[in-house]
N, CA, C, O and CB atoms as a CASP TS submission, in Angstrom:
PFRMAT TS
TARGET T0000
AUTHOR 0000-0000-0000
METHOD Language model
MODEL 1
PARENT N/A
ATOM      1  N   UNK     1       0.853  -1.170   0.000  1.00  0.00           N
ATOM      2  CA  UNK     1       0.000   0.000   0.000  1.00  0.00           C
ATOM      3  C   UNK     1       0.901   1.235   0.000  1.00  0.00           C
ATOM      4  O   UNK     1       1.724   1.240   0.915  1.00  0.00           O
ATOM      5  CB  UNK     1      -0.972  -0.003   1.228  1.00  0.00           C
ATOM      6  N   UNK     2       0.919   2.180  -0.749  1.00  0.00           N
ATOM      7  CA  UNK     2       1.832   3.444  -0.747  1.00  0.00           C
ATOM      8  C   UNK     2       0.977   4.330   0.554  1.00  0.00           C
ATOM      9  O   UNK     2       0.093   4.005   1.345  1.00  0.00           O
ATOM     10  CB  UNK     2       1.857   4.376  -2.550  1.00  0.00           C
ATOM     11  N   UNK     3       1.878   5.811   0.259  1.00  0.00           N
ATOM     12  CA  UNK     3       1.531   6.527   1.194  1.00  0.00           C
ATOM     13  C   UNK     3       0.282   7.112   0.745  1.00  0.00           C
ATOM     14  O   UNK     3      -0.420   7.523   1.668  1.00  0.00           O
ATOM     15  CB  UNK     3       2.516   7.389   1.566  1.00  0.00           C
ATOM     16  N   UNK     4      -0.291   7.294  -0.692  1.00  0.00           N
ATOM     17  CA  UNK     4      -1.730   7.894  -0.829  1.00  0.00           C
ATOM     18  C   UNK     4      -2.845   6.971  -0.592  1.00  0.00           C
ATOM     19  O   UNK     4      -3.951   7.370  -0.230  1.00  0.00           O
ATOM     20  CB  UNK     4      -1.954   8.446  -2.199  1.00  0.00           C
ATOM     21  N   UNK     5      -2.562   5.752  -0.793  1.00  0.00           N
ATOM     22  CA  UNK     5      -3.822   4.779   0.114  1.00  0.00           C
ATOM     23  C   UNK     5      -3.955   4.689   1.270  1.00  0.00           C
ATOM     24  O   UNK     5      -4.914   4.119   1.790  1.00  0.00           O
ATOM     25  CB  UNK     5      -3.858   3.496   0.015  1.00  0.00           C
ATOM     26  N   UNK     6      -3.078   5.201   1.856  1.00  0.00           N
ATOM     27  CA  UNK     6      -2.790   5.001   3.483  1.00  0.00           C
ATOM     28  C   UNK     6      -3.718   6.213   3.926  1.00  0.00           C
ATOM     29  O   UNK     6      -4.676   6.137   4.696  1.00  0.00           O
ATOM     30  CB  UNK     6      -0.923   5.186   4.073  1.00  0.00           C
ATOM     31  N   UNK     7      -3.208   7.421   3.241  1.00  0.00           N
ATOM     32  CA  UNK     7      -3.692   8.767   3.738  1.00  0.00           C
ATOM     33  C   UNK     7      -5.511   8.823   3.528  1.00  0.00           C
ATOM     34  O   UNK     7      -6.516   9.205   4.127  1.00  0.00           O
ATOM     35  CB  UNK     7      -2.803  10.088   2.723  1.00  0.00           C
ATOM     36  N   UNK     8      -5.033   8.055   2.048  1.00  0.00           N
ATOM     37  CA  UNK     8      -6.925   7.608   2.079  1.00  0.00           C
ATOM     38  C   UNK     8      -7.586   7.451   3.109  1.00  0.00           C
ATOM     39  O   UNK     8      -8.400   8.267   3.542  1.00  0.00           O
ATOM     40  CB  UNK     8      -7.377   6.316   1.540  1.00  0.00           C
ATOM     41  N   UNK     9      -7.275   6.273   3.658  1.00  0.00           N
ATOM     42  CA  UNK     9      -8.068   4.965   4.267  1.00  0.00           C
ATOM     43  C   UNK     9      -7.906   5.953   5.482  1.00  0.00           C
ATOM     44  O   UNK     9      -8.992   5.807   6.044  1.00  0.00           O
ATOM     45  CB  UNK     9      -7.330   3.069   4.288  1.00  0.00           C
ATOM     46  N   UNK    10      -7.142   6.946   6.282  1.00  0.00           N
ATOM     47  CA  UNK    10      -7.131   7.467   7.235  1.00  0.00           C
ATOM     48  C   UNK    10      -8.092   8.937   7.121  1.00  0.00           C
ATOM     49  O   UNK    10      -8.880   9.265   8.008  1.00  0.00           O
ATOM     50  CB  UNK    10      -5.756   7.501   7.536  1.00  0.00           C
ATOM     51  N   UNK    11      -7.867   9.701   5.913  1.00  0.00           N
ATOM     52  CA  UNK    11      -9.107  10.465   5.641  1.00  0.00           C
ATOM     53  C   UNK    11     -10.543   9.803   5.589  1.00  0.00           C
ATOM     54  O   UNK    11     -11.366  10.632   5.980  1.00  0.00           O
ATOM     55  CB  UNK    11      -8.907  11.067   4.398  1.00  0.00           C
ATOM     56  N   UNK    12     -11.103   8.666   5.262  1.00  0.00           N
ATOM     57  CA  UNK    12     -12.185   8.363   4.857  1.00  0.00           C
ATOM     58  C   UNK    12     -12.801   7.567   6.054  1.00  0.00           C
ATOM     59  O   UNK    12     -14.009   7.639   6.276  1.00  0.00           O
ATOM     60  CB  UNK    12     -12.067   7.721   3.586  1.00  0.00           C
ATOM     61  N   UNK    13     -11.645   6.517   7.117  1.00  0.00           N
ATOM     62  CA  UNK    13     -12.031   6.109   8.763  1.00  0.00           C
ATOM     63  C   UNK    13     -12.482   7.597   9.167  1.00  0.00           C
ATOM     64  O   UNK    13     -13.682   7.732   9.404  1.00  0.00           O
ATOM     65  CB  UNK    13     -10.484   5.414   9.922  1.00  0.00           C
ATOM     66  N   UNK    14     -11.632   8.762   9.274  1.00  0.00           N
ATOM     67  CA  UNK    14     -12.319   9.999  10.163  1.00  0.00           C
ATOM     68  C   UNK    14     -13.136  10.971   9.866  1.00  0.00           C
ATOM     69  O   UNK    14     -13.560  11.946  10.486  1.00  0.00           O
ATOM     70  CB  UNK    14     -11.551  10.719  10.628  1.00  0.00           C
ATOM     71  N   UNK    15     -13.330  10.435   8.540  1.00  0.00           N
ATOM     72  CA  UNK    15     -14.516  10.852   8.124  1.00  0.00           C
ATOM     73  C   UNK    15     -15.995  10.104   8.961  1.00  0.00           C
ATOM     74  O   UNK    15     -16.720  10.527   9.861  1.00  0.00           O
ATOM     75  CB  UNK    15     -14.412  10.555   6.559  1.00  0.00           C
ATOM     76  N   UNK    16     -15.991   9.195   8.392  1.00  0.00           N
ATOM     77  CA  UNK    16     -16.712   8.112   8.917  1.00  0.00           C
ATOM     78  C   UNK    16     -17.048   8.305  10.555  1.00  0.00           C
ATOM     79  O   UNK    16     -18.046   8.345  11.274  1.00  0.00           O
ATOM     80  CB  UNK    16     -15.846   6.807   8.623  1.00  0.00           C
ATOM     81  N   UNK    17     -15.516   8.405  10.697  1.00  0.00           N
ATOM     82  CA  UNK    17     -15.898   8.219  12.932  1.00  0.00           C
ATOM     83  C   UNK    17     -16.689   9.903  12.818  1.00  0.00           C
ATOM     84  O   UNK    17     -17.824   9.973  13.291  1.00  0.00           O
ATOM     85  CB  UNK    17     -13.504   8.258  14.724  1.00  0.00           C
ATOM     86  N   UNK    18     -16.210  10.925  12.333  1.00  0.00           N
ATOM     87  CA  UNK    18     -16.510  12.524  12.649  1.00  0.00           C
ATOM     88  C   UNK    18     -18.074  12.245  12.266  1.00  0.00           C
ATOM     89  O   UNK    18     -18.912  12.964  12.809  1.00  0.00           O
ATOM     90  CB  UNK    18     -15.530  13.938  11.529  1.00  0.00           C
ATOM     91  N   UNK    19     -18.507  11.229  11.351  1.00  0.00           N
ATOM     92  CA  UNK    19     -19.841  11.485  10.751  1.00  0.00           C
ATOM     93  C   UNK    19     -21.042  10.381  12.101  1.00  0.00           C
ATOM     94  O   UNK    19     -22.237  10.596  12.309  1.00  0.00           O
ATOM     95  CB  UNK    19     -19.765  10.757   8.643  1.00  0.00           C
ATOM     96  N   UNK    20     -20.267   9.400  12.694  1.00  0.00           N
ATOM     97  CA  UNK    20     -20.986   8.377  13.251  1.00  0.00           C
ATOM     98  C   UNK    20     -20.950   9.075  15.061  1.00  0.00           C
ATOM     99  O   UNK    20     -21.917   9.358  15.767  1.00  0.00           O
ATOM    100  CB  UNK    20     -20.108   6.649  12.860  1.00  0.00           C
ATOM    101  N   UNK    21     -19.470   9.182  15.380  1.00  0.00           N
ATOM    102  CA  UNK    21     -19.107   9.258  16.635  1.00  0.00           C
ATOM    103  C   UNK    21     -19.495  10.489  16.932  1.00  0.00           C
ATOM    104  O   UNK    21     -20.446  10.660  17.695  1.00  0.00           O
ATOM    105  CB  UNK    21     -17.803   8.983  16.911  1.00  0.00           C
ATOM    106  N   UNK    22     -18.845  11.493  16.394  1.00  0.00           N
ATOM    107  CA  UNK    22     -18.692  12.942  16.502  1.00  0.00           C
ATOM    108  C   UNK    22     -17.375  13.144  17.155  1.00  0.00           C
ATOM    109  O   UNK    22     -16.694  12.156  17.425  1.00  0.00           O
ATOM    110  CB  UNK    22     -19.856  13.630  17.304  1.00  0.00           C
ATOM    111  N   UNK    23     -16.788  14.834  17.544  1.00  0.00           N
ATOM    112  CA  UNK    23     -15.805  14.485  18.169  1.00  0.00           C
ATOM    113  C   UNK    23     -14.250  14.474  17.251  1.00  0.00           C
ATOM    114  O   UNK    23     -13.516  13.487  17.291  1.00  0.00           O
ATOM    115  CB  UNK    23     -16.278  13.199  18.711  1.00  0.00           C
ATOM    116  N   UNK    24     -13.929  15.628  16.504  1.00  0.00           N
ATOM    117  CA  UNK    24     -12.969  15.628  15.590  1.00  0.00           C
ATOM    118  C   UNK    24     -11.613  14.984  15.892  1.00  0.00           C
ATOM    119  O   UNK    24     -11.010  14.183  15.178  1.00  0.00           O
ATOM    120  CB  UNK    24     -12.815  16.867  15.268  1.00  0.00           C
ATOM    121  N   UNK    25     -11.217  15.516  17.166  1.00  0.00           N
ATOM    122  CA  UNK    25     -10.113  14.904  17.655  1.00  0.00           C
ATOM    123  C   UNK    25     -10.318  13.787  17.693  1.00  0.00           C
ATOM    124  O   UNK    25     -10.568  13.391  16.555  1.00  0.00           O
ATOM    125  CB  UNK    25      -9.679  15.243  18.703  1.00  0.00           C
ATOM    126  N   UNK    26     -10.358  12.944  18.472  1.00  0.00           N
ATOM    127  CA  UNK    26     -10.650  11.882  18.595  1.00  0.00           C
ATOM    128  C   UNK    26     -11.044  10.859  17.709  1.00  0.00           C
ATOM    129  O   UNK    26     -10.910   9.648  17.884  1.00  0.00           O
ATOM    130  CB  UNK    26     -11.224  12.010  19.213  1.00  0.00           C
ATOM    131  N   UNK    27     -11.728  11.663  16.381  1.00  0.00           N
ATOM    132  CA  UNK    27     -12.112  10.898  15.375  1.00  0.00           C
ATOM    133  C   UNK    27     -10.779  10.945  14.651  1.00  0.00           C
ATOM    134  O   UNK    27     -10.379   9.912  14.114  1.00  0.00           O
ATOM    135  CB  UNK    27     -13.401  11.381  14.611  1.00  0.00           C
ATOM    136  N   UNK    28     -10.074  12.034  14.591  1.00  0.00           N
ATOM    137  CA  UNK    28      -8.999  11.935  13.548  1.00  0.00           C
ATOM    138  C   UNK    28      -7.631  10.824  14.503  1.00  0.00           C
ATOM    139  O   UNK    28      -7.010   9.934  13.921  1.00  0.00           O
ATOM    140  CB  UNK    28      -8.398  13.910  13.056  1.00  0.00           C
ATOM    141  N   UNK    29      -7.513  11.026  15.375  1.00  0.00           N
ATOM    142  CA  UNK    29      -6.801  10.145  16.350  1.00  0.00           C
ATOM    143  C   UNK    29      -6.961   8.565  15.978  1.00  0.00           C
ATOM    144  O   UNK    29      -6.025   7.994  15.418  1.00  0.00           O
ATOM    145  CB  UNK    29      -7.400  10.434  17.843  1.00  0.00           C
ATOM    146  N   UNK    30      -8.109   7.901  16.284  1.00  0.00           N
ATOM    147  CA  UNK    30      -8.873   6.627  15.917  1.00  0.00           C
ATOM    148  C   UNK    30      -8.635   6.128  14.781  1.00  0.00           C
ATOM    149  O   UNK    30      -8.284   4.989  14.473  1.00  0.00           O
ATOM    150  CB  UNK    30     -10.172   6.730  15.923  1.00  0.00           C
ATOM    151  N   UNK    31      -8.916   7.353  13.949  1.00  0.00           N
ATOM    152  CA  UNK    31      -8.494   6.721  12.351  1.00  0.00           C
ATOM    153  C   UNK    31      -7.144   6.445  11.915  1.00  0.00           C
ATOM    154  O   UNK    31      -6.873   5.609  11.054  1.00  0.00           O
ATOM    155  CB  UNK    31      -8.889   7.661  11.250  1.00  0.00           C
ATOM    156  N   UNK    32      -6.087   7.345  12.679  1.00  0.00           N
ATOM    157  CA  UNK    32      -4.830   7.468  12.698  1.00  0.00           C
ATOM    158  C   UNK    32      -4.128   5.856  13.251  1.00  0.00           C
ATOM    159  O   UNK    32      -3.468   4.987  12.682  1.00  0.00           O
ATOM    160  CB  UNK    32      -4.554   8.806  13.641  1.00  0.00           C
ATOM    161  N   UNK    33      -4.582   5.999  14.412  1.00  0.00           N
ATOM    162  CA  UNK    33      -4.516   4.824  15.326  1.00  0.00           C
ATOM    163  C   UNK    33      -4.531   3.119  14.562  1.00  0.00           C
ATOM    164  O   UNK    33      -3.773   2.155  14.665  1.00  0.00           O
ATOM    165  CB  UNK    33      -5.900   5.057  16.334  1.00  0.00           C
ATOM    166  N   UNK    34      -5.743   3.365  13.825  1.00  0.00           N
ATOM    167  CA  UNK    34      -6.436   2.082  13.414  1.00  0.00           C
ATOM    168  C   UNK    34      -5.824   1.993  12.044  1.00  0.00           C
ATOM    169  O   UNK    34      -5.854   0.803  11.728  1.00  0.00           O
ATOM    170  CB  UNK    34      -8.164   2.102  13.427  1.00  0.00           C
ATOM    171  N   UNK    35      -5.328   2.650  11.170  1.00  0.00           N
ATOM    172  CA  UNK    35      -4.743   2.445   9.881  1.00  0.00           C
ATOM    173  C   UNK    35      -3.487   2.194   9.961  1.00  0.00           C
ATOM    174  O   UNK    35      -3.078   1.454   9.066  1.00  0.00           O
ATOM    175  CB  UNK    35      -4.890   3.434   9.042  1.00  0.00           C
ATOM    176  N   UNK    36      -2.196   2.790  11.237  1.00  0.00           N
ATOM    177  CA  UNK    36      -1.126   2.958  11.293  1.00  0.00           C
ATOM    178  C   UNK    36      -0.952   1.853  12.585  1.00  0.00           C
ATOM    179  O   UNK    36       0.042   2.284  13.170  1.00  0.00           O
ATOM    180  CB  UNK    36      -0.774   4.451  11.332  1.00  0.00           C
ATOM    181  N   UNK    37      -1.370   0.783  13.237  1.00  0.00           N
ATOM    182  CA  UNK    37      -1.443  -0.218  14.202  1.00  0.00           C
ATOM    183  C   UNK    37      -0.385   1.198  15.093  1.00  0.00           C
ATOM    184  O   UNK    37       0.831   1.165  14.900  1.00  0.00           O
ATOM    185  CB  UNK    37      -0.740  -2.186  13.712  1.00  0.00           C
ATOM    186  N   UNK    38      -0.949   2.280  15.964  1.00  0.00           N
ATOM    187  CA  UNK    38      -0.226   2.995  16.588  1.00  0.00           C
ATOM    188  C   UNK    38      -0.845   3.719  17.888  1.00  0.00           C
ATOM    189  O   UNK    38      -1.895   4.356  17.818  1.00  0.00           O
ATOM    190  CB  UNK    38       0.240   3.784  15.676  1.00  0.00           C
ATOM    191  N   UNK    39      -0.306   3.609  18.765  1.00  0.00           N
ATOM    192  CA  UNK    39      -0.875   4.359  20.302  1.00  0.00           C
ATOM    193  C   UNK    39      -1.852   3.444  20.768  1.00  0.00           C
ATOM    194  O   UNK    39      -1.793   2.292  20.338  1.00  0.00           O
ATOM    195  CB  UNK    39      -1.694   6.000  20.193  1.00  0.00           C
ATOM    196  N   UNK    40      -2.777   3.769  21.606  1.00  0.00           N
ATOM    197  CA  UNK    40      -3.260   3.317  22.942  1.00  0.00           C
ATOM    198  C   UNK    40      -4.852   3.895  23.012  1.00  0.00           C
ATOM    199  O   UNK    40      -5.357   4.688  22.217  1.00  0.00           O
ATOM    200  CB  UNK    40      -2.206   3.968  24.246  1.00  0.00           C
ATOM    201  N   UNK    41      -5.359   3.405  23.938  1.00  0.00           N
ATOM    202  CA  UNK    41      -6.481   3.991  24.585  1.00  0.00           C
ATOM    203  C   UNK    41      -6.334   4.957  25.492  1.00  0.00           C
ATOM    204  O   UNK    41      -7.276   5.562  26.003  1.00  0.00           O
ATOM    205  CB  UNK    41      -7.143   3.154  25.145  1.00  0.00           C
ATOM    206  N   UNK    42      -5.070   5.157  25.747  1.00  0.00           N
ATOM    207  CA  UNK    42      -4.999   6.571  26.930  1.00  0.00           C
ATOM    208  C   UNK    42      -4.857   7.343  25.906  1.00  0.00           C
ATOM    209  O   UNK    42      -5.671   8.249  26.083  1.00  0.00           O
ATOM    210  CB  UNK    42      -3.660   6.817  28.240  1.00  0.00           C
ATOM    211  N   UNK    43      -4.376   7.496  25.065  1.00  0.00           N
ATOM    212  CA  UNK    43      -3.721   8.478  23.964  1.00  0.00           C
ATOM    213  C   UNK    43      -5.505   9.088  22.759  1.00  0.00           C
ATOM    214  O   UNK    43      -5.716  10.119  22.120  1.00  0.00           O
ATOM    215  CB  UNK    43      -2.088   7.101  22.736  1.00  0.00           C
ATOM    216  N   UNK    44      -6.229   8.022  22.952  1.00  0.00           N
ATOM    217  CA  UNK    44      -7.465   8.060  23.193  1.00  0.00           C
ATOM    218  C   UNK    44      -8.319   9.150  23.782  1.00  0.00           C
ATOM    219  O   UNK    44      -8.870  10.166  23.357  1.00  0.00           O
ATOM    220  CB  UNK    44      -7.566   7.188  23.778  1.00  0.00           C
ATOM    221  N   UNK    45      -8.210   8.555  24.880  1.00  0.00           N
ATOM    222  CA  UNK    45      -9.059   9.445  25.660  1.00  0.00           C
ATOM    223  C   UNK    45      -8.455  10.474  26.371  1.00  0.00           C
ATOM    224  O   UNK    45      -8.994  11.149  27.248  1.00  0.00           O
ATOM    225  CB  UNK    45      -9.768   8.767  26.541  1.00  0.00           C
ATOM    226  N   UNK    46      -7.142  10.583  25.897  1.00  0.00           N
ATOM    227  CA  UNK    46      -6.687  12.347  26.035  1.00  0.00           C
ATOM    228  C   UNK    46      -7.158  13.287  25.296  1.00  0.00           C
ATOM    229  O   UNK    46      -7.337  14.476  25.559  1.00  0.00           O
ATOM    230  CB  UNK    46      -5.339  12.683  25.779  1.00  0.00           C
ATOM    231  N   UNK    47      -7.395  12.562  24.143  1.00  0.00           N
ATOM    232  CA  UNK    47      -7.545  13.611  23.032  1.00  0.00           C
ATOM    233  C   UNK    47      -9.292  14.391  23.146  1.00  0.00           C
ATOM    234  O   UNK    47      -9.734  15.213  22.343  1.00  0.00           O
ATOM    235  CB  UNK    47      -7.261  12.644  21.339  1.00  0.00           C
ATOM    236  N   UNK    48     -10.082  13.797  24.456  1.00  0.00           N
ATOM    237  CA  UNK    48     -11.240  14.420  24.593  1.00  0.00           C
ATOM    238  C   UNK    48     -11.186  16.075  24.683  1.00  0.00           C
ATOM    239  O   UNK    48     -12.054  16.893  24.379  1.00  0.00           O
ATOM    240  CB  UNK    48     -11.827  13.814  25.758  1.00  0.00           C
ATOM    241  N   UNK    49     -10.171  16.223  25.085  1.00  0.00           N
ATOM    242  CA  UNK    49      -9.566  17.531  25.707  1.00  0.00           C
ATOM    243  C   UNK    49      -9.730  18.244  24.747  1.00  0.00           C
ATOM    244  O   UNK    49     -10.487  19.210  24.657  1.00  0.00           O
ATOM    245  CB  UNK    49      -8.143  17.609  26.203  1.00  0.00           C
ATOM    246  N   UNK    50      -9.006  17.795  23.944  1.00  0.00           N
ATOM    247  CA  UNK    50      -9.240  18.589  22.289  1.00  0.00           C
ATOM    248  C   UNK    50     -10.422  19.074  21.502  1.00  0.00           C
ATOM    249  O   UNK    50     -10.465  19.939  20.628  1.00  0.00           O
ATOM    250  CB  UNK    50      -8.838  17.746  21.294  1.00  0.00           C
ATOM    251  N   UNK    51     -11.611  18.133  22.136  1.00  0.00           N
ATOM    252  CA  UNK    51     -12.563  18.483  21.163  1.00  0.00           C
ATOM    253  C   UNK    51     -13.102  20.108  21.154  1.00  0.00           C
ATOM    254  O   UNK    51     -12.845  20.953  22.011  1.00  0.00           O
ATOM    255  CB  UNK    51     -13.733  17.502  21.408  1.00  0.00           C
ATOM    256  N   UNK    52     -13.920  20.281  19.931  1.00  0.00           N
ATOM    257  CA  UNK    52     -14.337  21.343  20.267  1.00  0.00           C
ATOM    258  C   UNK    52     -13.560  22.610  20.097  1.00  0.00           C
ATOM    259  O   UNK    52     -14.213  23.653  20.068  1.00  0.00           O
ATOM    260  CB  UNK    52     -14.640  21.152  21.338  1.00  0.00           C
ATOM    261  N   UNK    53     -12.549  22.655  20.006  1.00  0.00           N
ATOM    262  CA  UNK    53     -11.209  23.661  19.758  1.00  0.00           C
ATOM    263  C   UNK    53     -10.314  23.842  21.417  1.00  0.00           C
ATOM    264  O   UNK    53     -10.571  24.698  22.263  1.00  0.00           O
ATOM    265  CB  UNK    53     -11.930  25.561  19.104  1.00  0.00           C
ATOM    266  N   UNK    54      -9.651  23.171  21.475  1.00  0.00           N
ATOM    267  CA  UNK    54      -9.027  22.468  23.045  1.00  0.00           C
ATOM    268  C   UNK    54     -10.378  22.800  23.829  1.00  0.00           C
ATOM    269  O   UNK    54     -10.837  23.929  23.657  1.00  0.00           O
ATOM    270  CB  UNK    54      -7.317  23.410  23.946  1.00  0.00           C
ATOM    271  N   UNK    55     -10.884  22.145  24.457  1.00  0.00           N
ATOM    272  CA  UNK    55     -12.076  22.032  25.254  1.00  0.00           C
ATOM    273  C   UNK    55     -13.037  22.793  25.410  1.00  0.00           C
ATOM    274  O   UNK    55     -13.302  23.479  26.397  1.00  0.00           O
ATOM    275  CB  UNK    55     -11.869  21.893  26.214  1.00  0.00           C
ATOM    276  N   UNK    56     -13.643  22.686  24.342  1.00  0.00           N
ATOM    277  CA  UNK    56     -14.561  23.624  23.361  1.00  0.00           C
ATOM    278  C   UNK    56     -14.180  25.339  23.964  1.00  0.00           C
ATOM    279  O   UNK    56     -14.728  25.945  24.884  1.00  0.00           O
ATOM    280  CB  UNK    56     -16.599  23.124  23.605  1.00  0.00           C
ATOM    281  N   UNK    57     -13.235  25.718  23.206  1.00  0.00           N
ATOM    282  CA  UNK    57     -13.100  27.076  24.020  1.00  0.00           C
ATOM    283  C   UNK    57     -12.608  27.810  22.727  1.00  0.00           C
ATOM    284  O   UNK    57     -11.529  28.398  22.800  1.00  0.00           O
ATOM    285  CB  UNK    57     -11.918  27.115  25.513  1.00  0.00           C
ATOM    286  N   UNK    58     -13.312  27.828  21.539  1.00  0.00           N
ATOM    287  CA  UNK    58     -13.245  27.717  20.425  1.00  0.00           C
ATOM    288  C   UNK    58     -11.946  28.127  19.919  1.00  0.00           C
ATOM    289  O   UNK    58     -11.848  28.989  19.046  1.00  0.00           O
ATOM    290  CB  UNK    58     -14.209  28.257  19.966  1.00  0.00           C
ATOM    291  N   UNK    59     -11.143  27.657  20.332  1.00  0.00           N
ATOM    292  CA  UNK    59      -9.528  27.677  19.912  1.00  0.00           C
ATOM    293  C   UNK    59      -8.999  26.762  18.277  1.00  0.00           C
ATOM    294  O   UNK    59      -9.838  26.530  17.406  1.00  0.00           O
ATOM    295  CB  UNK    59      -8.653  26.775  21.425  1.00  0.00           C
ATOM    296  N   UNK    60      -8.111  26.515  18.186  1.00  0.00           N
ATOM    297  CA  UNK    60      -7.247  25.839  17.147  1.00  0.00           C
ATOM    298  C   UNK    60      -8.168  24.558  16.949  1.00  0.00           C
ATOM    299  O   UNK    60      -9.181  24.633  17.643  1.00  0.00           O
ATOM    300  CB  UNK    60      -5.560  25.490  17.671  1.00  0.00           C
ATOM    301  N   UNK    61      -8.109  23.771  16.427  1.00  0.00           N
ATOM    302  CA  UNK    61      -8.826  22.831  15.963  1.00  0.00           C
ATOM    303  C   UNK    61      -8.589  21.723  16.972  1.00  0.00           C
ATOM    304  O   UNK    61      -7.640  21.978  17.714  1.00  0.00           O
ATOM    305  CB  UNK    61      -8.509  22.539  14.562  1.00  0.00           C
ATOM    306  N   UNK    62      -9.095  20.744  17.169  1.00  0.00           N
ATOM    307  CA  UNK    62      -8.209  20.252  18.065  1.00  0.00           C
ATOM    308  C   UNK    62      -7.623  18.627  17.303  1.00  0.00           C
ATOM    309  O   UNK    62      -6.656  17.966  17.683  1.00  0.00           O
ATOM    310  CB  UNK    62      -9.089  20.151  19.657  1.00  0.00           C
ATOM    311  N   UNK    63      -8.409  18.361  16.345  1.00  0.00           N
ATOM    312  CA  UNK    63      -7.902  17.737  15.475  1.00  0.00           C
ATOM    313  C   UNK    63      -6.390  18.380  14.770  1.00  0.00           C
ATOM    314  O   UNK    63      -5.418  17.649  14.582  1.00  0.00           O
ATOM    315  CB  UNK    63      -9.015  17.593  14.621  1.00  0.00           C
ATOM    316  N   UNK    64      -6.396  19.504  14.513  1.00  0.00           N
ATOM    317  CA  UNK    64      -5.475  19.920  13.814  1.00  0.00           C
ATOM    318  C   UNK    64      -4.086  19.836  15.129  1.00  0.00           C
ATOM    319  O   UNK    64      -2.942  19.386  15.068  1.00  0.00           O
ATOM    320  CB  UNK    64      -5.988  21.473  13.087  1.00  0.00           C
ATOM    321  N   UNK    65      -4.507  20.194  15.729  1.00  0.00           N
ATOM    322  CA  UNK    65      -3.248  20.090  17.071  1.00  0.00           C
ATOM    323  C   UNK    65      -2.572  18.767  17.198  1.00  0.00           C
ATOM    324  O   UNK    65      -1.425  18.632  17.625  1.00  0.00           O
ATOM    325  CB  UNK    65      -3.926  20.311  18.695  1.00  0.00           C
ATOM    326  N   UNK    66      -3.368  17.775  16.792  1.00  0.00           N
ATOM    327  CA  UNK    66      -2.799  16.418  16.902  1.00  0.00           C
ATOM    328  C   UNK    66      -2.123  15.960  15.917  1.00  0.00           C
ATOM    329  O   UNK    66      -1.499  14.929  16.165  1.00  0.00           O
ATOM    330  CB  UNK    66      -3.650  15.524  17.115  1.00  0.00           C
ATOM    331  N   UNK    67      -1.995  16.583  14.378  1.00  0.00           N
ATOM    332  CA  UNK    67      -1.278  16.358  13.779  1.00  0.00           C
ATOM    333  C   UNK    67      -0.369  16.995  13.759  1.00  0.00           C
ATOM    334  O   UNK    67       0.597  16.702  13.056  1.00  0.00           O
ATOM    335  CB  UNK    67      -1.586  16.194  13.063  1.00  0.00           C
ATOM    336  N   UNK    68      -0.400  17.843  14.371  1.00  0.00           N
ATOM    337  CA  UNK    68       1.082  19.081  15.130  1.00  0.00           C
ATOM    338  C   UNK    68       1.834  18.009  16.142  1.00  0.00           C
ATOM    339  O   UNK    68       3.007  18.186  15.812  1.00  0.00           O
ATOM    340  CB  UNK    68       0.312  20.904  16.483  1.00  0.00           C
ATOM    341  N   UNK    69       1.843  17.487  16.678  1.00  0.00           N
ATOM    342  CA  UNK    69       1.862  16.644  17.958  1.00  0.00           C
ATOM    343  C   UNK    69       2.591  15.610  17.669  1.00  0.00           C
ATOM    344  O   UNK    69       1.686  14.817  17.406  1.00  0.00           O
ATOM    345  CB  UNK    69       0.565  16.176  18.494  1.00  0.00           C
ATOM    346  N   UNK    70       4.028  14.739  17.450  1.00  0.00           N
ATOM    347  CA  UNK    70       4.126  13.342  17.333  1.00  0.00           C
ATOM    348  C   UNK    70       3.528  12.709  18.123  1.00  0.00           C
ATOM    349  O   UNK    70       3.197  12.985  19.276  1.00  0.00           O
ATOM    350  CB  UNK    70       5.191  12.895  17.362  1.00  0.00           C
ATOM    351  N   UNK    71       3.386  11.921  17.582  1.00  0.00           N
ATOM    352  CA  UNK    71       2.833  10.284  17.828  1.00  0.00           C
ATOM    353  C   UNK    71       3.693   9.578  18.735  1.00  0.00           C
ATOM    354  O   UNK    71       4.089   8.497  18.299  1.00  0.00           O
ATOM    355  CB  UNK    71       2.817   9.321  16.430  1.00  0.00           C
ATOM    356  N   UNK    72       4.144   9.950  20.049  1.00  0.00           N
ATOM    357  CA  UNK    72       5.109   9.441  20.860  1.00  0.00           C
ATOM    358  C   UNK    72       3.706   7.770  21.344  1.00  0.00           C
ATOM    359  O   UNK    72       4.051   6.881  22.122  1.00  0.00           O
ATOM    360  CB  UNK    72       5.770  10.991  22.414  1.00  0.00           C
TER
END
């Protein structure tokens, strides 16, 4: 699989979770997570923090912050 099927399958999971779950961060996290076998369930449910624009305080995206962020 190259890197544009990859980016696919990770745009179109957080699509999917943003459209089912709600919850951008977290949706883009999940999809990240689940395409790339990478991080945890704490890494998870940190990212609640984020939603909303860091905890709905209509800031930076909070999806977008996480791709600012390595993937430690």
């Amino acid at each position: 699989m190259d890197i544009e099927d990859v980016v696919k399958k990770i745009r179109d999971l957080a699509y999917y979770y943003e459209l089912t779950y709600h919850g951008c961060s977290q949706c883009v996290l999940k999809a990240m997570q689940d395409s790339l076998n990478i991080g945890n369930s704490l890494m998870f449910k940190a990212a609640t923090a984020f939603a909303g624009g860091v905890a709905e305080a209509g800031e930076i995206c909070g999806a977008l912050i996480e791709e600012l962020w390595p993937l430690a």
